[in-house]
C-alpha positions as CSV (number, residue, x, y, z in Angstrom):
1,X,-77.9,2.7,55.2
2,X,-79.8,5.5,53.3
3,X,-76.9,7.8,53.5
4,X,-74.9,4.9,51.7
5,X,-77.2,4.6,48.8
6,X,-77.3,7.9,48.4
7,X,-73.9,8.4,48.3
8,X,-73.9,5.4,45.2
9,X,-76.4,7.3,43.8
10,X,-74.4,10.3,43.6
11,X,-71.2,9.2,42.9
12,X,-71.7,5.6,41.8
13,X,-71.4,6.6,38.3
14,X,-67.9,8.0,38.8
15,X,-66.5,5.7,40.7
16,X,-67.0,3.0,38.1
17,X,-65.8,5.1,35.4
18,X,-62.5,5.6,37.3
19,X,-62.1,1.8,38.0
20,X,-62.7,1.1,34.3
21,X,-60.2,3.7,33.3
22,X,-57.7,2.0,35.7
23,X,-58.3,-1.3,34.5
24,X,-57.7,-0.2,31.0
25,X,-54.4,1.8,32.2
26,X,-53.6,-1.8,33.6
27,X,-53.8,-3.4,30.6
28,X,-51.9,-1.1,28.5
29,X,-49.0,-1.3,30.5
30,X,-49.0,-5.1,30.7
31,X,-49.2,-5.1,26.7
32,X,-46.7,-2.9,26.0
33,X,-44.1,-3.2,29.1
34,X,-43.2,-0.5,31.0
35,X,-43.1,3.5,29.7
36,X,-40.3,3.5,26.6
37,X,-40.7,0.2,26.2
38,X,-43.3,-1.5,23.3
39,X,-42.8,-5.2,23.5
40,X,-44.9,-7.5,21.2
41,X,-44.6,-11.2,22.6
42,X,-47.8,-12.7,20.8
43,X,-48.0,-14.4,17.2
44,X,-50.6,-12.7,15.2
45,X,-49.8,-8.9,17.2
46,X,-49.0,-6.4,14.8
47,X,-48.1,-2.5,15.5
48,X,-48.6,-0.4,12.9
49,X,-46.2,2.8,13.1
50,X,-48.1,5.5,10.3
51,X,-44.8,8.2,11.0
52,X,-41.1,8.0,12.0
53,X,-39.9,5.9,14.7
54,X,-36.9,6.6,16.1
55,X,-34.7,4.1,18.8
56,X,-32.6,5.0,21.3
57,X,-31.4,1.7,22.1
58,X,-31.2,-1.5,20.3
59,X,-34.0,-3.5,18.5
60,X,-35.0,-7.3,18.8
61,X,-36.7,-9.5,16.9
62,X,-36.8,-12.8,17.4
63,X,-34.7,-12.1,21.0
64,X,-35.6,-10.2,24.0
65,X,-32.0,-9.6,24.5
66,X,-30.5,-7.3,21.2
67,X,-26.9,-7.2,21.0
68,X,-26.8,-4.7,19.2
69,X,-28.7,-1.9,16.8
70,X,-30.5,-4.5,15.4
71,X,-30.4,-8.0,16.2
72,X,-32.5,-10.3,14.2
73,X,-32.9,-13.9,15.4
74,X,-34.2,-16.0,11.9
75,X,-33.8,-15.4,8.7
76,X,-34.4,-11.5,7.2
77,X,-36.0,-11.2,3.8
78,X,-35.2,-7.7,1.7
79,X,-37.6,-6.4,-0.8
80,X,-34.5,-3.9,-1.7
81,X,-31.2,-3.9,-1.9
82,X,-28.6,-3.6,1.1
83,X,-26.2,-0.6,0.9
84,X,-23.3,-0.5,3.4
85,X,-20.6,1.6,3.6
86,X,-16.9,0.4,3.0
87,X,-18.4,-2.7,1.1
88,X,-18.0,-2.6,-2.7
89,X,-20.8,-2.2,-4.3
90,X,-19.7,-3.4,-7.7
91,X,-16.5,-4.7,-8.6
92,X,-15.1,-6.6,-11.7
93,X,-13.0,-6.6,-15.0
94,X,-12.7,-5.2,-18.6
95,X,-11.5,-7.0,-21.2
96,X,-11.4,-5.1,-24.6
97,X,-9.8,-2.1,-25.9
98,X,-10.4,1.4,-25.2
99,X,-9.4,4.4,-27.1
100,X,-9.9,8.4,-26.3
101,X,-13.2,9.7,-25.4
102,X,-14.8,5.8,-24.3
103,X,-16.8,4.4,-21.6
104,X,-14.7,1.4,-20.0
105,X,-17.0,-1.3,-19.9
106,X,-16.2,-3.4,-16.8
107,X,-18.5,-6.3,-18.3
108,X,-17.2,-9.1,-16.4
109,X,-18.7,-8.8,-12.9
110,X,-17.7,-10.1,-9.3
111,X,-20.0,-8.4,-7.2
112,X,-23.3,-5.8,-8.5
113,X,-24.9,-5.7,-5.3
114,X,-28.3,-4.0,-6.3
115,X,-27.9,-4.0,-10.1
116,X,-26.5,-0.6,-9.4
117,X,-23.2,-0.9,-12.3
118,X,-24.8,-1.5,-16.0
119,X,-22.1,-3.9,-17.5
120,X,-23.6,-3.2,-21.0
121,X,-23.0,0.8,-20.6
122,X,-21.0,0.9,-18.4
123,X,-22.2,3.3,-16.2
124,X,-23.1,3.6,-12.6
125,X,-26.2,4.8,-10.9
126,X,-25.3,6.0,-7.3
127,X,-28.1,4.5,-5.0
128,X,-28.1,7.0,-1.9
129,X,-26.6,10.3,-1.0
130,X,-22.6,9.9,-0.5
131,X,-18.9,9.6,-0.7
132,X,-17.5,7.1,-3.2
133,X,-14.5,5.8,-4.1
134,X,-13.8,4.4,-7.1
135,X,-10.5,2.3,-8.1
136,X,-9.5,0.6,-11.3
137,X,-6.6,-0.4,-13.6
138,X,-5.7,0.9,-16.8
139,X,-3.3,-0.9,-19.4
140,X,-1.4,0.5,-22.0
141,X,0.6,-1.6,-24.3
142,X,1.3,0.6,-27.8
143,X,4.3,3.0,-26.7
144,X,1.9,6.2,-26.4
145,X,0.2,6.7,-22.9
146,X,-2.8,6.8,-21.7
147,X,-5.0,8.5,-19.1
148,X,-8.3,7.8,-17.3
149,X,-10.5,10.3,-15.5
150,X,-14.5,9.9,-13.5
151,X,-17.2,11.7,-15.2
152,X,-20.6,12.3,-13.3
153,X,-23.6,13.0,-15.3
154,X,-20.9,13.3,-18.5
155,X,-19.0,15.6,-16.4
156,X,-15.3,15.4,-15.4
157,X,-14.7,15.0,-11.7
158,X,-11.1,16.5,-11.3
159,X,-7.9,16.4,-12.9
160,X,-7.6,13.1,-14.9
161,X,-6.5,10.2,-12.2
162,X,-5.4,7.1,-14.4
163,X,-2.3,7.0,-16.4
164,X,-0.3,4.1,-18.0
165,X,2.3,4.0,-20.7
166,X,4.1,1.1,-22.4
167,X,8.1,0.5,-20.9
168,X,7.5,2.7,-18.4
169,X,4.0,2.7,-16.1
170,X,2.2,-0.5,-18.3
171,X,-0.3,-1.3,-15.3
172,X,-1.6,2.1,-13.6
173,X,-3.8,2.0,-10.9
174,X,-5.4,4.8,-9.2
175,X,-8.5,6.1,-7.1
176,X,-10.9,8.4,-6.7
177,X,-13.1,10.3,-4.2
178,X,-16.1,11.9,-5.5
179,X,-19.6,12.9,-3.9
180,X,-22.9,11.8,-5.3
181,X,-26.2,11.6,-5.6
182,X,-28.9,9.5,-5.6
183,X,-29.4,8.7,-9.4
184,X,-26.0,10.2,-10.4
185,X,-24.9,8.6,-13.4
186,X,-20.7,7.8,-12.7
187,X,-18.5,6.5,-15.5
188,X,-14.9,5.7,-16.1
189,X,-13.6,7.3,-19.4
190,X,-10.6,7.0,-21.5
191,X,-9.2,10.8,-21.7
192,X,-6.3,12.4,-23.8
193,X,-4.5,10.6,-26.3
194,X,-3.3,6.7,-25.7
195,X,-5.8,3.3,-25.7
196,X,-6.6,1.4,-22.9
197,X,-5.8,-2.0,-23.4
198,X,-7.7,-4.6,-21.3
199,X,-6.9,-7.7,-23.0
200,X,-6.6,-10.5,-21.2
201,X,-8.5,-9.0,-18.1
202,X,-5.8,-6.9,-17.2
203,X,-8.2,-4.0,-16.5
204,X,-10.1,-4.2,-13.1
205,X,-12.5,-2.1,-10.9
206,X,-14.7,-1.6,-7.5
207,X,-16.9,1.0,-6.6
208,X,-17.6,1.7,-3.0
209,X,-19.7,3.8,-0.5
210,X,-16.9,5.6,2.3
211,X,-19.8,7.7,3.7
212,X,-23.7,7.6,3.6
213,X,-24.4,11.2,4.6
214,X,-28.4,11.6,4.1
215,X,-30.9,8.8,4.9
């Protein structure tokens, strides 16, 4: 008996430490599931992630079993906007004239996901890093003809694209590639001789992201 209390006494302290260090270990793993995984399951638990986190597999909320990258099971509210690619951003219709040197106004919206087009201005602002693709329709109705051209930050992008003429090409519609910027400013101009004329709402337009190539 005395070598058995002085065997606690010596080592007592140690063994306890190692059963509360298991008992912790224990815990942990029930919390979070097994190593790779980190599984809330409580209302009220919160993890707080202060750097990047990057997933290797899909992510679930609301469902333990994600269908895909992210599956969301109830309703998602975004502070943002929601940029995809090969979705217009912004899409819709002029209906004035247009003479050499102008900004075509496509005023008349169908779709401005993000406020990103300025129907007053006229102008774009490119939200992320990317290729674009811009197509419209020019209209040209006196006998001269006209031609159309993208300018980013007020410089041409290219050889002009757009060309219409009156008896011969009255409707021309055209597209354009270009790379951008976030906060690139893209536009739409009237260049060379000849007036666009979008009366009657003849003169239509979309904007979309082909390629998001920087997060």
């Amino acid at each position: 008996m005395k070598k058995v209390f002085k065997f606690i006494s010596k080592y007592g302290i140690s063994i306890v430490a190692c059963a509360v260090m298991a008992f912790l270990c224990l815990v942990s793993y029930q919390a979070l599931g097994s190593p790779g995984e980190a599984t809330l399951t409580s209302i009220g638990q919160t993890m707080n992630i202060a750097d990047d986190l990057t997933v290797g597999g899909n992510v679930g909320i609301g469902t333990a079993d994600p269908q895909a990258k992210l599956d969301v099971d109830g309703d998602i509210e975004v502070g943002g906007s929601i940029v995809s690619p090969n979705f217009p951003i912004a899409a819709g219709y002029a209906d004035d004239n247009y003479s050499q040197g102008s900004t075509i106004n496509y005023g008349d919206q169908y779709v401005n996901n993000g406020d990103y087009y300025n129907p007053s201005s006229g102008v774009f602002t490119a939200p992320v890093e990317g290729i674009y693709e811009w197509c419209a329709t020019m209209r040209e109705t006196s006998g001269t003809t006209v031609y159309g051209a993208i300018f980013i930050n007020g410089s041409q992008q290219g050889d002009r694209k757009w060309w219409a003429r009156d008896g011969l090409r009255r409707l021309g519609h055209d597209c354009q590639q270009f790379y951008a910027y976030p906060g690139d400013e893209i536009e739409h101009r009237v260049v060379d001789n000849g007036t666009n004329n979008c009366g009657q709402a003849y003169c239509g337009f979309r904007v979309m992201l082909l390629a998001q190539t920087a997060i």
